[in-house]
C-alpha positions in Angstrom: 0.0 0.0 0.0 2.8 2.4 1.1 4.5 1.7 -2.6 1.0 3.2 -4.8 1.1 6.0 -2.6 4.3 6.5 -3.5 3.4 5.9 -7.3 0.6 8.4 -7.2 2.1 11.2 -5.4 4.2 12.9 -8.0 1.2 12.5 -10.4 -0.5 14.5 -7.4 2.5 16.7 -7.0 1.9 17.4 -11.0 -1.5 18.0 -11.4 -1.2 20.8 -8.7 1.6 22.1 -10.2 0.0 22.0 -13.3 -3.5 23.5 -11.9 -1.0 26.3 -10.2 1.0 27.3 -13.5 -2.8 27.3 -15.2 -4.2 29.7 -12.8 -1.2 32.1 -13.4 -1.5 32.3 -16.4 -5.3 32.3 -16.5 -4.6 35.5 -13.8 -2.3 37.3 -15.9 -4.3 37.0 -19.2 -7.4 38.6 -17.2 -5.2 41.2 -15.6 -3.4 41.5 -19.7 -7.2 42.4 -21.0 -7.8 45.0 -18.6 -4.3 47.0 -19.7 -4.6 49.3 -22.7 -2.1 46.5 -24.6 -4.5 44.0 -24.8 -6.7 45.5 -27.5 -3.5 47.2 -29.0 -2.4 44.1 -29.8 -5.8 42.8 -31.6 -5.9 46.2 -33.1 -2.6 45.6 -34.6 -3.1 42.0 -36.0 -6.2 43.4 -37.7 -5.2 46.3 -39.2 -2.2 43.9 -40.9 -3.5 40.5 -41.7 -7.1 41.6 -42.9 -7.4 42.1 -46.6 -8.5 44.8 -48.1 -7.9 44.6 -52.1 -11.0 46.0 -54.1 -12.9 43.6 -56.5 -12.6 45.2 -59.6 -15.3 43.5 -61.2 -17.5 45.1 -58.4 -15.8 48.2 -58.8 -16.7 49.1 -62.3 -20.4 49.5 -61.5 -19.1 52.5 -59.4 -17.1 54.4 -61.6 -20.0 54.5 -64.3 -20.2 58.5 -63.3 -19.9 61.2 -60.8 -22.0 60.5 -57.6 -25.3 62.8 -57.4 -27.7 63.1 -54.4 -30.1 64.3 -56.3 -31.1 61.4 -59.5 -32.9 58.1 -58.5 -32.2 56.1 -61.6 -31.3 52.5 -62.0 -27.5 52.5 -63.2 -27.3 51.2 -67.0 -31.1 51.7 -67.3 -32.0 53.6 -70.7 -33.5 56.1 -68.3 -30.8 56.6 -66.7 -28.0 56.6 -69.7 -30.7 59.0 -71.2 -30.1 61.8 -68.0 -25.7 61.2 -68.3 -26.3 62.3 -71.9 -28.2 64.9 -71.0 -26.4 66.6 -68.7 -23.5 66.2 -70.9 -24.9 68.0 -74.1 -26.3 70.8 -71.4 -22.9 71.7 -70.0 -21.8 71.5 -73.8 -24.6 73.7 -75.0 -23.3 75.9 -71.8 -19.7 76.3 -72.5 -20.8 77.4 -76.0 -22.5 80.4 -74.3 -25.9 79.0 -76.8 -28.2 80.3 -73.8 -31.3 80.2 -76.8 -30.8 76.4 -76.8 -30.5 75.3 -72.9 -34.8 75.3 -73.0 -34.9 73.5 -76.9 -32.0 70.5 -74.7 -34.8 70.4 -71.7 -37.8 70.1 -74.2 -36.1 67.0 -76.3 -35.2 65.3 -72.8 -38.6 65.3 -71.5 -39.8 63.8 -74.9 -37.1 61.7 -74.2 -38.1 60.5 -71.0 -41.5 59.9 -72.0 -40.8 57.7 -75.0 -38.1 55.5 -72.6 -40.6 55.3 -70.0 -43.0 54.2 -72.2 -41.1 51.5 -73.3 -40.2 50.7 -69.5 -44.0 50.4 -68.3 -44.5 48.2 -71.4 -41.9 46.2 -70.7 -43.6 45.0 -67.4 -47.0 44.6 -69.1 -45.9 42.9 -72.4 -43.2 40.2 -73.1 -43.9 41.1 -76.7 -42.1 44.7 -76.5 -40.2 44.4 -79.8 -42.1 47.7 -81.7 -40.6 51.0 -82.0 -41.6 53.8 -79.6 -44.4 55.7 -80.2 -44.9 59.5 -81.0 -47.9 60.5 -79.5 -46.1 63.2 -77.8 -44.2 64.7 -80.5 -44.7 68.5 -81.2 -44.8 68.1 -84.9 -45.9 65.5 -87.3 -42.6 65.6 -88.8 -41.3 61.7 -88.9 -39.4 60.0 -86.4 -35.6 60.9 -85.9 -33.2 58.4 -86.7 -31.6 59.0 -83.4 -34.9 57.1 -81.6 -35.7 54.6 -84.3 -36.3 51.7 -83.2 -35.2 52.1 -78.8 -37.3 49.4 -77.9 -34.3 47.1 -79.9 -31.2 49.2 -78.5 -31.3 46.6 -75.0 -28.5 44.6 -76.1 -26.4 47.9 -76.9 -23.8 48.6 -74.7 -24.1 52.1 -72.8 -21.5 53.8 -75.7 -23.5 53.5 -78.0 -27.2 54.5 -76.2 -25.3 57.7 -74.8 -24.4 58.6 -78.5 -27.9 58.0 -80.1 -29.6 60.3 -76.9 -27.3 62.7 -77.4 -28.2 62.9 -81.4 -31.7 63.2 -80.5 -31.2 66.0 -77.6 -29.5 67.9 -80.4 -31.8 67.0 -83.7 -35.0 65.9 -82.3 -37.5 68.8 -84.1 -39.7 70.4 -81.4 -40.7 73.7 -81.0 -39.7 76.2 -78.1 -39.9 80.2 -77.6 -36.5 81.4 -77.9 -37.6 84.5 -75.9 -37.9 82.1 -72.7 -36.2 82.6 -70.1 -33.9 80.0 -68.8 -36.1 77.6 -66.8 -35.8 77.0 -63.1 -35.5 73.2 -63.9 -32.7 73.5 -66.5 -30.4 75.6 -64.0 -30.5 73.2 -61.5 -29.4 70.2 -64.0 -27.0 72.7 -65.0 -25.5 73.5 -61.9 -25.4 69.5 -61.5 -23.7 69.3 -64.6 -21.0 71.5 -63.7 -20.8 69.8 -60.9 -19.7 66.8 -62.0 -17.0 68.5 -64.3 -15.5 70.5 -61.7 -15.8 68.3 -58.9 -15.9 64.4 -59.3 -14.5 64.6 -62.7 -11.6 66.7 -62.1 -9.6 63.7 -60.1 -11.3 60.4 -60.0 -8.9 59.0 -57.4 -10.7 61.7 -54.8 -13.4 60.0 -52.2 -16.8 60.9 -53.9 -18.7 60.9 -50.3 -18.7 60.3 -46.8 -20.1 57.0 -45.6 -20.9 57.2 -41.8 -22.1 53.8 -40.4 -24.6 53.8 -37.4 -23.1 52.5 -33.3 -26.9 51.7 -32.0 -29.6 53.8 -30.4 -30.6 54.4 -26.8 -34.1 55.8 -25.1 -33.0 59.2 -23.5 -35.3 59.2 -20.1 -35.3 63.2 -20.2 -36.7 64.1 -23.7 -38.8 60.5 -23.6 -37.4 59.8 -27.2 -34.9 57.3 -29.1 -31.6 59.2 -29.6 -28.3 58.1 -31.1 -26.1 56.0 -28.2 -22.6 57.5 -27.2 -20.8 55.0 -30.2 -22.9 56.8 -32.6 -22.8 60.8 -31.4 -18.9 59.9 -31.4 -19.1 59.6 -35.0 -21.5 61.8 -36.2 -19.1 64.6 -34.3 -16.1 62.9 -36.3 -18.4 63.7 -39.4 -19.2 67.3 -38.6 -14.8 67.4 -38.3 -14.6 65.9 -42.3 -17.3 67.6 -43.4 -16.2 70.8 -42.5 -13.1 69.8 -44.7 -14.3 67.9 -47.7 -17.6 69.0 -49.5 -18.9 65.8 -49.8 -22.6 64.1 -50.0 -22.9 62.5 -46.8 -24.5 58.9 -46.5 -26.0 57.5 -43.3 -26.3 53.6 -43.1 -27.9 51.6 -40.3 -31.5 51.5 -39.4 -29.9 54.4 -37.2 -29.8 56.7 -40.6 -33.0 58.6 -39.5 -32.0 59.3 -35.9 -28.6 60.4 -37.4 -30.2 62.7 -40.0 -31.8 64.6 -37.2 -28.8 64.9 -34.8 -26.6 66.1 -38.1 -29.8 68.8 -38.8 -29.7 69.8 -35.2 -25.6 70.7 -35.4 -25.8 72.5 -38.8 -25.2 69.6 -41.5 -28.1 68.1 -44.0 -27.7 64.4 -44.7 -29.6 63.7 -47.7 -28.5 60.2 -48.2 -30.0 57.5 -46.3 -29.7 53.5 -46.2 -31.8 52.5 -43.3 -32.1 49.1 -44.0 -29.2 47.5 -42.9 -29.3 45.3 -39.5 -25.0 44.5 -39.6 -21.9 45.5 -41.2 -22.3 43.1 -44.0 -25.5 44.5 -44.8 -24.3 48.7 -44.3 -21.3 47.9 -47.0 -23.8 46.2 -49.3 -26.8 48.4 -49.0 -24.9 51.4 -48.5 -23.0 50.2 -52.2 -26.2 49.6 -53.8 -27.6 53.1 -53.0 -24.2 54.7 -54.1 -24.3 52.5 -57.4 -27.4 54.5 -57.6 -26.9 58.1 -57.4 -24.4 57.4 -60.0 -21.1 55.7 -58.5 -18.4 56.5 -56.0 -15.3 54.2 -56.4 -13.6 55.6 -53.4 -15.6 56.6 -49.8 -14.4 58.5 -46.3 -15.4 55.6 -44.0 -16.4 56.9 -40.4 -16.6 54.5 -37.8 -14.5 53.0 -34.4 -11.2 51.7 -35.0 -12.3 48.2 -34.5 -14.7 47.9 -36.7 -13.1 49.8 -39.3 -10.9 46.8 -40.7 -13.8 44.2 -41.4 -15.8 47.4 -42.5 -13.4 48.1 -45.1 -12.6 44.7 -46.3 -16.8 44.5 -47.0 -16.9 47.7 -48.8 -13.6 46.4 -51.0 -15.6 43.1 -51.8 -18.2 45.6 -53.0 -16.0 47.4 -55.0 -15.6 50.4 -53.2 -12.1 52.0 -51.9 -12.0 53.3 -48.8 -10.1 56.3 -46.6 -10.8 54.8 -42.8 -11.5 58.1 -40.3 -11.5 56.3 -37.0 -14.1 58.1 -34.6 -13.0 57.7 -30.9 -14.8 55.7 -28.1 -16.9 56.0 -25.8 -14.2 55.1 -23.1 -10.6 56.2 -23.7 -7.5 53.2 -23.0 -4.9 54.6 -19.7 -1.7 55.2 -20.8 -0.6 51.4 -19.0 -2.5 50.5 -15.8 -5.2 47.9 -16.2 -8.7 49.2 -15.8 -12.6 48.9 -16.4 -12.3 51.1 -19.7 -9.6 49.5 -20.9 -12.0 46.1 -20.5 -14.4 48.1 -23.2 -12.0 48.4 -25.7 -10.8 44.6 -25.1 -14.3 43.3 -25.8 -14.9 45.5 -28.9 -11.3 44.4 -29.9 -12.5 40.4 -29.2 -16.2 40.5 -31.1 -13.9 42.1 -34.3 -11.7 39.8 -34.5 -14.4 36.8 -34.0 -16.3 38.4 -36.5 -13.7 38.8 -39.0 -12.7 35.4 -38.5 -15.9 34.0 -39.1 -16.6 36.0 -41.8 -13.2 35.2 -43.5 -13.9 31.4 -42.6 -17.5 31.0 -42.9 -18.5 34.2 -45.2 -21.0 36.9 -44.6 -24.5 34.5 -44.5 -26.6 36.8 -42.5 -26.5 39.0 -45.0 -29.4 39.8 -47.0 -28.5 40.3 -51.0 -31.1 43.3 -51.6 -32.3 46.1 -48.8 
């Protein structure tokens, strides 16, 4: 008996030993996550080791034009190659000082616009769409302009060639205007738009094209009675207010957050006009918030506001969406002590830990919460 107590003693001795070295290290990793080097270090290894190279098939359905907040056209529709050519043979008319003309170009694109949307709304009706437009609206009874023959048959065209045949008809299409008119109210704002694009977005096309802010959550303020944005998100609204005062960008809102956001940005001096307020995750803000670029007429490369953690996974999405990013990290709601371990430096370690999970997982596993349309 004496000799298998003496057997299982050092296996005793080494399981306490083993138990002791455990706890220490168990004791110093807690203690590590409560220093301010803890989520440095996560920080670091993502900011390195997550990729970030833009799709560049994704990418060319973003540099299809100069971002507008103001059109709400499907990109590549005939609609909306018809409104690129016809802000491009208004600037022209412009520049050639033909001021009689600008009100003839506005005339021919509503025409225009009819005859597409025509087609559009039979399109939906009637598999059978193959005749030509129709002229009921024409002004004359003059007979149809070889620039529009035939635009129900143009669909398998590629967007070269639509953009010249519009622009032949905004600049032959017969219809009858006052020359006396003044310039319209409509046509100076597609004007101004159209210089717009020129002197802005088209000047340098490796510029960002807008500022993309994405929504921290939402919290019920006791006082007022009413759903405000939480500390992450004031943090980086007041980051945008910082760019925006610098760049004179459109500014896009994403999260379901975008409408709370909207109002605190109104309330410090700065209209949001863009909103994607469909998106539940990140997956979701770099898709939907893509989509809705796509559609006001591209924006290859974006300001990106949001916390330092989430700003590598955030940028990686936006790249698989084929979108280039400039990250402007907005602070937290806690700031890290310059070494001691404590509470706020815990905050940091858990946003630092859920990043990192989630850009493993989504690395791994890919992004399959995430819906394909808002």
């Amino acid at each position: 008996m004496d000799e298998n107590m003496a057997k299982k003693q050092p296996f005793m001795v080494r399981l306490v030993k083993m138990i002791a070295v455990l706890a220490v290290l168990l004791t110093a990793f807690i203690v590590f996550i409560y220093t301010p080097f803890y989520s440095k270090s996560i920080l670091f290894l993502l900011n390195h080791f997550v990729p970030i190279e833009v799709n560049m098939v994704a990418a060319k359905s973003q540099q299809i034009a100069a971002l507008s907040e103001h059109d709400d056209l499907e990109p590549g529709s005939h609609l909306w190659i018809a409104r690129q050519a016809y802000l491009k043979i208004l600037q022209e008319t412009a520049q050639r000082e033909d001021a009689a003309n600008l009100n003839l170009v506005e005339a021919r694109y509503k025409i225009l616009e009819q005859q597409l949307q025509k087609k559009e709304d039979e399109d939906e009706t009637d598999d059978d769409a193959s005749e030509p437009v129709t002229t009921e609206n024409k002004a004359s009874s003059e007979p149809e302009p070889k620039a529009v023959e035939n635009i129900a048959n143009l669909n398998d065209l590629d967007t070269n060639v639509l953009m010249h045949k519009y622009s032949q008809f905004l600049t032959t299409y017969p219809v009858k205007v006052n020359d006396k008119d003044p310039i319209s109210q409509q046509v100076s704002q597609d004007l101004q738009q159209a210089n717009s694009v020129r002197d802005e977005q088209k000047a340098d096309a490796s510029k960002p094209s807008a500022i993309v802010v994405l929504g921290g959550g939402l919290t019920f303020d006791r006082t007022a009675r009413k759903i405000v944005v939480n500390n992450y998100t004031r943090l980086r609204l007041e980051k945008t207010l910082e760019v925006e005062q610098q760049n004179n960008l459109p500014i896009v809102l994403s999260g379901v957050e975008a409408p709370y956001m909207q109002i605190w940005l109104k309330d410090h001096g700065v209209d949001a006009k863009l909103l994607e307020n469909r998106s539940m995750n990140t997956c979701e803000n770099s898709r939907f918030s893509s989509l809705l670029l796509q559609k006001k007429g591209g924006a290859p490369q974006i300001m990106l506001v949001t916390d330092e953690y989430h700003m590598p996974r955030t940028r990686r999405l936006f790249a698989q969406n084929g979108i280039a990013t400039i990250p402007v990290d907005a602070p937290m709601p806690t700031a890290l002590t310059s070494w001691k371990p404590a509470l706020s430096n815990y905050d940091h370690s858990r946003r630092a830990n859920y990043e990192l999970l989630a850009t493993m997982r989504d690395v791994i596993f890919g992004t399959n919460d995430c819906r394909e349309v808002p």
